[in-house]
C-alpha atoms as an extended CHARMM CRD file, in Angstrom:
* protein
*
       126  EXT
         1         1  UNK       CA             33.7910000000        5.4350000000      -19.3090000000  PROA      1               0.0000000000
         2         2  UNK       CA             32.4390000000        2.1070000000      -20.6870000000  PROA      2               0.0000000000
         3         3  UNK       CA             30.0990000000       -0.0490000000      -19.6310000000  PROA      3               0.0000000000
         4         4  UNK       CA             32.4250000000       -2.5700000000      -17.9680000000  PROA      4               0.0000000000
         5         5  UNK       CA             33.9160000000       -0.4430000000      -15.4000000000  PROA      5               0.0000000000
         6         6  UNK       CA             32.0620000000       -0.6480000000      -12.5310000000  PROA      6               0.0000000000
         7         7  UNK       CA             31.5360000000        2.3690000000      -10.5550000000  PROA      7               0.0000000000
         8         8  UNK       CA             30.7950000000        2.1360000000       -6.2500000000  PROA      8               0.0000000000
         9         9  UNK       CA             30.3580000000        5.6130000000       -5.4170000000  PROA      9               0.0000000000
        10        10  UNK       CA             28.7710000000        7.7700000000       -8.3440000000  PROA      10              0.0000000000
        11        11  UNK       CA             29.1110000000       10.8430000000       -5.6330000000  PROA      11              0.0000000000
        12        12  UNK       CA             32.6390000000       10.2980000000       -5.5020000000  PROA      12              0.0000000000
        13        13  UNK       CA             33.1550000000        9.9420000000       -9.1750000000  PROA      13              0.0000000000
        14        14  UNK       CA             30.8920000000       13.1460000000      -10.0020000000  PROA      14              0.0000000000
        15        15  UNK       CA             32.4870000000       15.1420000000       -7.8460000000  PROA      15              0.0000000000
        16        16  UNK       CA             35.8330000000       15.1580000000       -9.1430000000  PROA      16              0.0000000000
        17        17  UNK       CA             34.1560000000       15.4730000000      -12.5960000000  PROA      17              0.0000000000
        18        18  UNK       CA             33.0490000000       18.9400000000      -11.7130000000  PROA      18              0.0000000000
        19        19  UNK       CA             36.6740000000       19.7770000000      -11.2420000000  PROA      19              0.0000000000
        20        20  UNK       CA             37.8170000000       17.8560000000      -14.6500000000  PROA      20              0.0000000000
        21        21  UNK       CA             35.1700000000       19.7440000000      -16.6080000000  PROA      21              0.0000000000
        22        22  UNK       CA             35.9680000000       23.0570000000      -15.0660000000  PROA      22              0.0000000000
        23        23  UNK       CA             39.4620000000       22.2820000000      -17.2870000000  PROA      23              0.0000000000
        24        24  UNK       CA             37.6270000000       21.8260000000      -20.3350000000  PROA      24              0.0000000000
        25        25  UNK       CA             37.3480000000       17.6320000000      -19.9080000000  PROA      25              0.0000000000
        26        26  UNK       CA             34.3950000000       16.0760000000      -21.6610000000  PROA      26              0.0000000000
        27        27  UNK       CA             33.1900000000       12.9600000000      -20.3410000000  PROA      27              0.0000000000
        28        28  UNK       CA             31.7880000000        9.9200000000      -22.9120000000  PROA      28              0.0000000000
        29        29  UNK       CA             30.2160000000        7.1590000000      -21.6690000000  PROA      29              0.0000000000
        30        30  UNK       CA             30.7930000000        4.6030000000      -24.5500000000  PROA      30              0.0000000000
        31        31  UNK       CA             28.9210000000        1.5290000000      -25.5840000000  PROA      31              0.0000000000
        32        32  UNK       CA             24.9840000000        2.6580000000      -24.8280000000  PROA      32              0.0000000000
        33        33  UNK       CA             22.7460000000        0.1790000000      -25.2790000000  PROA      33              0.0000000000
        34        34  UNK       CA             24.9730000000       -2.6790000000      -24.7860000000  PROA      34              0.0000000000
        35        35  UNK       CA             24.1690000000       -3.0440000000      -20.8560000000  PROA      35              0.0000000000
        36        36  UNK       CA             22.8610000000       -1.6740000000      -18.4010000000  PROA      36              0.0000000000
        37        37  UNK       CA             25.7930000000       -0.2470000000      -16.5050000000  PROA      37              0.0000000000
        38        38  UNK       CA             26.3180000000        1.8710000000      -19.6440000000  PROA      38              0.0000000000
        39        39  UNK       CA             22.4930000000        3.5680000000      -19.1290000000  PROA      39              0.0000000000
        40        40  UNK       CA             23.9510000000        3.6670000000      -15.0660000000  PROA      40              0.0000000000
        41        41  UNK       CA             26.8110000000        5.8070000000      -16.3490000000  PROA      41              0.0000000000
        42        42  UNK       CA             23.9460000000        8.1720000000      -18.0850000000  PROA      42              0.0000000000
        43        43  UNK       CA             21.7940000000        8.5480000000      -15.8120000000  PROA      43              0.0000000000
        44        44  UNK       CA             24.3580000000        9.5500000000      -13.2260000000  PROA      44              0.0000000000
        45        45  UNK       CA             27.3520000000       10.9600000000      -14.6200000000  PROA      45              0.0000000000
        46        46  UNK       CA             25.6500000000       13.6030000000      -17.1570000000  PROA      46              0.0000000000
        47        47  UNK       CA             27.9980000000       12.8040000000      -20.2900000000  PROA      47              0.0000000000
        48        48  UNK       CA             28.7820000000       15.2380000000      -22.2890000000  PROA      48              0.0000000000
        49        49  UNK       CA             29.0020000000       12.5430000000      -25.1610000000  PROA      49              0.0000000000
        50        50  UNK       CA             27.1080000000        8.9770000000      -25.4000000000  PROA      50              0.0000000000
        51        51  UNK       CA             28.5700000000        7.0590000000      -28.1040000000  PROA      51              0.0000000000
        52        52  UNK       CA             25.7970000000        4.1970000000      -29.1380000000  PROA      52              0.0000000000
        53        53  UNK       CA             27.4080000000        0.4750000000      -29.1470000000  PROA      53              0.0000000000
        54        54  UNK       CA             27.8320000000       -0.6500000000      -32.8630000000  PROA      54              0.0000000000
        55        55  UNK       CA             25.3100000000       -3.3760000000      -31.8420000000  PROA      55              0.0000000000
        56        56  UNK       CA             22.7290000000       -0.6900000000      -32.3040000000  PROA      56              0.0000000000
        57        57  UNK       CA             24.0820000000        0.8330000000      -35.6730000000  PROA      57              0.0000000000
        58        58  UNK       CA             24.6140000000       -2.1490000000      -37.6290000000  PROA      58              0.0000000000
        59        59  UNK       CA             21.7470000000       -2.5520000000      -39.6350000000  PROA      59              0.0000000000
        60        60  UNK       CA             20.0020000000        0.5850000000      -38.0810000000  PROA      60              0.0000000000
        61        61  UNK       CA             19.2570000000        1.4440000000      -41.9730000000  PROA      61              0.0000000000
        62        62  UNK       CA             17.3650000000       -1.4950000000      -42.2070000000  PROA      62              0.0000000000
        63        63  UNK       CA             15.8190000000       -2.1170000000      -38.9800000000  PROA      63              0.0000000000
        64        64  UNK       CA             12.9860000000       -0.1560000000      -37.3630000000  PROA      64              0.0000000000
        65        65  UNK       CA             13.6170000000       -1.5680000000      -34.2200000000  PROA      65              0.0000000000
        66        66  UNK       CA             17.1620000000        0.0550000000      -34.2030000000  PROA      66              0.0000000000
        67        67  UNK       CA             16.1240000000        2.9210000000      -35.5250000000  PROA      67              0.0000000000
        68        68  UNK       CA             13.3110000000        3.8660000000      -32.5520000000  PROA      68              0.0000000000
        69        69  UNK       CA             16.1700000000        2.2900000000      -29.8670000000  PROA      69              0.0000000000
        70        70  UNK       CA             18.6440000000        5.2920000000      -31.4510000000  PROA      70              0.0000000000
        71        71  UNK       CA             15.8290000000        7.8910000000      -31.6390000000  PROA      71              0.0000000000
        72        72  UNK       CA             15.1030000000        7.7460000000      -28.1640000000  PROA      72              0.0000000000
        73        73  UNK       CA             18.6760000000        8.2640000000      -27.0150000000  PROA      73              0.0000000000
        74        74  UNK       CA             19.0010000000       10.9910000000      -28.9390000000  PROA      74              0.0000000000
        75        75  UNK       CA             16.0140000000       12.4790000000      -27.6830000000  PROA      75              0.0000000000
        76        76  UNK       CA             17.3560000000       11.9740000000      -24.3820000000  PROA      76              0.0000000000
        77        77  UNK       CA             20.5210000000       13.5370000000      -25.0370000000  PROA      77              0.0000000000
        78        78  UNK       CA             18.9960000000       16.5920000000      -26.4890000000  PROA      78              0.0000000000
        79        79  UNK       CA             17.1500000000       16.9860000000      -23.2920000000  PROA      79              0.0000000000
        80        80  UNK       CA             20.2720000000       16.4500000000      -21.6620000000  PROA      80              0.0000000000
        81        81  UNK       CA             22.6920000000       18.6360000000      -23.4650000000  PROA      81              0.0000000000
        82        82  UNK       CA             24.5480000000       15.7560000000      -24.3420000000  PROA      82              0.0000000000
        83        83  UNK       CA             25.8980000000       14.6340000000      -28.0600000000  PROA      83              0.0000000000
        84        84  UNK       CA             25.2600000000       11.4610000000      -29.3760000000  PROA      84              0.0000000000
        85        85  UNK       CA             28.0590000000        9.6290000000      -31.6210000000  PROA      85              0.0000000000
        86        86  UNK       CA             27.3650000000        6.3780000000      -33.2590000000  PROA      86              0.0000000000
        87        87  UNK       CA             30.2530000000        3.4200000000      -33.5980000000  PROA      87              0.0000000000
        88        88  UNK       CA             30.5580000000        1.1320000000      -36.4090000000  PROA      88              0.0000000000
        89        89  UNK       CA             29.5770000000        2.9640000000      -39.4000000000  PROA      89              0.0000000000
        90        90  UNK       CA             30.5860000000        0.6630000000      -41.8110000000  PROA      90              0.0000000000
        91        91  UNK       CA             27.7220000000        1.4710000000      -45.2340000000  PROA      91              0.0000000000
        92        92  UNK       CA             26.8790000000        4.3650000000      -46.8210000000  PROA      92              0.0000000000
        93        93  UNK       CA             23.0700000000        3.6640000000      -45.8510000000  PROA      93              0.0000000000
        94        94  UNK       CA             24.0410000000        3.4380000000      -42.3440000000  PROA      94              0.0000000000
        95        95  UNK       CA             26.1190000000        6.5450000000      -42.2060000000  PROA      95              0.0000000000
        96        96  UNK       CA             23.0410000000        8.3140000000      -44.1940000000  PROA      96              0.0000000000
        97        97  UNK       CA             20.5890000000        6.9260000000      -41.5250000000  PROA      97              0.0000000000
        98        98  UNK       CA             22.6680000000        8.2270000000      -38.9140000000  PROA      98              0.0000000000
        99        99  UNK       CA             22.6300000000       11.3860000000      -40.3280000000  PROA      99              0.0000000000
       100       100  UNK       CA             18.8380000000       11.1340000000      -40.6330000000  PROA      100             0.0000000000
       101       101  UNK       CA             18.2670000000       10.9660000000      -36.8840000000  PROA      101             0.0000000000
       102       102  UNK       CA             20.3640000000       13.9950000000      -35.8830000000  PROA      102             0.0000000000
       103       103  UNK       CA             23.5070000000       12.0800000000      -34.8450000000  PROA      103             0.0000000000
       104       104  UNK       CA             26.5090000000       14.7220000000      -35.8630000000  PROA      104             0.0000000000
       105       105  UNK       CA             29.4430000000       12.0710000000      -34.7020000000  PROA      105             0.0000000000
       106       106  UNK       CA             30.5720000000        8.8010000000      -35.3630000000  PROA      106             0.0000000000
       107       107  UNK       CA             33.5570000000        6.2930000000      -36.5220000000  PROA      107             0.0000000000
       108       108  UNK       CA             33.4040000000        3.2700000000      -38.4330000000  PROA      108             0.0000000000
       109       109  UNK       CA             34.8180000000        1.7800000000      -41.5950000000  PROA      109             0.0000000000
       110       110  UNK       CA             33.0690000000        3.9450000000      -44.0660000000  PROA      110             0.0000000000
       111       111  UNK       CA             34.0070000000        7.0100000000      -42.7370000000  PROA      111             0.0000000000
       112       112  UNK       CA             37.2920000000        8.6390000000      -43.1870000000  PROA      112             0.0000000000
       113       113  UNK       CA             40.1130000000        8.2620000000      -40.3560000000  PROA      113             0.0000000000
       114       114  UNK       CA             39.4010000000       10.2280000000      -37.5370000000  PROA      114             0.0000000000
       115       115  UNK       CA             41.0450000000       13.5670000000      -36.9970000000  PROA      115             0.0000000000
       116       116  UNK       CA             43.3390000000       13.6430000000      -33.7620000000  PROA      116             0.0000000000
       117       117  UNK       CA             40.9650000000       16.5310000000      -31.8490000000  PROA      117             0.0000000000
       118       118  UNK       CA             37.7750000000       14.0600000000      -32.2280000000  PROA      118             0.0000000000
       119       119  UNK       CA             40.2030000000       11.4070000000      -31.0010000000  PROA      119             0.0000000000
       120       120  UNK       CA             38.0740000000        8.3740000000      -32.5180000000  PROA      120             0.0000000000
       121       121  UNK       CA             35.4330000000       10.3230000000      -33.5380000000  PROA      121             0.0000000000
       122       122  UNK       CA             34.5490000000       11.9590000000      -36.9410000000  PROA      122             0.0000000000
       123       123  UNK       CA             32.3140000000       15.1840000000      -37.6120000000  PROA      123             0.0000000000
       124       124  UNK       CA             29.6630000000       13.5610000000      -39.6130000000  PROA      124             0.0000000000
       125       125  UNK       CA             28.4500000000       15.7590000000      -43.0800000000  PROA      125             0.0000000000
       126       126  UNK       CA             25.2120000000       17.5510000000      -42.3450000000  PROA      126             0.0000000000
């Protein structure tokens, strides 16, 4: 889900979730951090995945700012049993910083393409 689409009944929408990940579907809710429907879709969907807007990762090597922004999502997705994955990778610093906070996923430039079973998404090195 991304932060544009508007949701009216989160009831509704959960519901038929349940059902969806019964056969196996994992639910992302893409662009955290870039508005505040996208922390809506957290808070009451339960993602399986939150993939954190590139406006967060650009520069998170460089900015501390960034950096505590990132640390406490994935905080909150460890205490949700959720994965973070970060978008726009595009330096070697960036990726590494990544890496630093926990984050296992990601795409950007600087990674290689992604494999079709992550979809977008590559398995970052550990």
């Amino acid at each position: 889900m991304t932060e544009g689409e508007a949701v009216a009944g989160y009831g509704v929408v959960a519901s038929v979730l349940v059902t969806l990940r019964a056969r196996g579907l994992r639910v992302t809710v893409d662009d955290a951090g870039s508005g505040d429907a996208g922390l809506a879709h957290i808070l009451k969907l339960a993602p399986d995945f939150i993939k954190l807007d590139r406006e967060l990762v650009t520069g998170i090597d460089v900015d501390p700012v960034r950096r505590t922004m990132a640390t406490t999502l994935v905080t909150f997705a460890g205490d949700s049993g959720a994965e973070i994955a970060a978008e726009g990778i595009e330096t070697a610093r960036e990726a590494e910083a990544i890496r630093h906070l926990g984050i296992r996923f990601g795409h950007g430039h600087h990674l290689p393409a992604a494999a079709p079973v992550f979809g977008a998404l590559v398995q970052l090195a550990v």
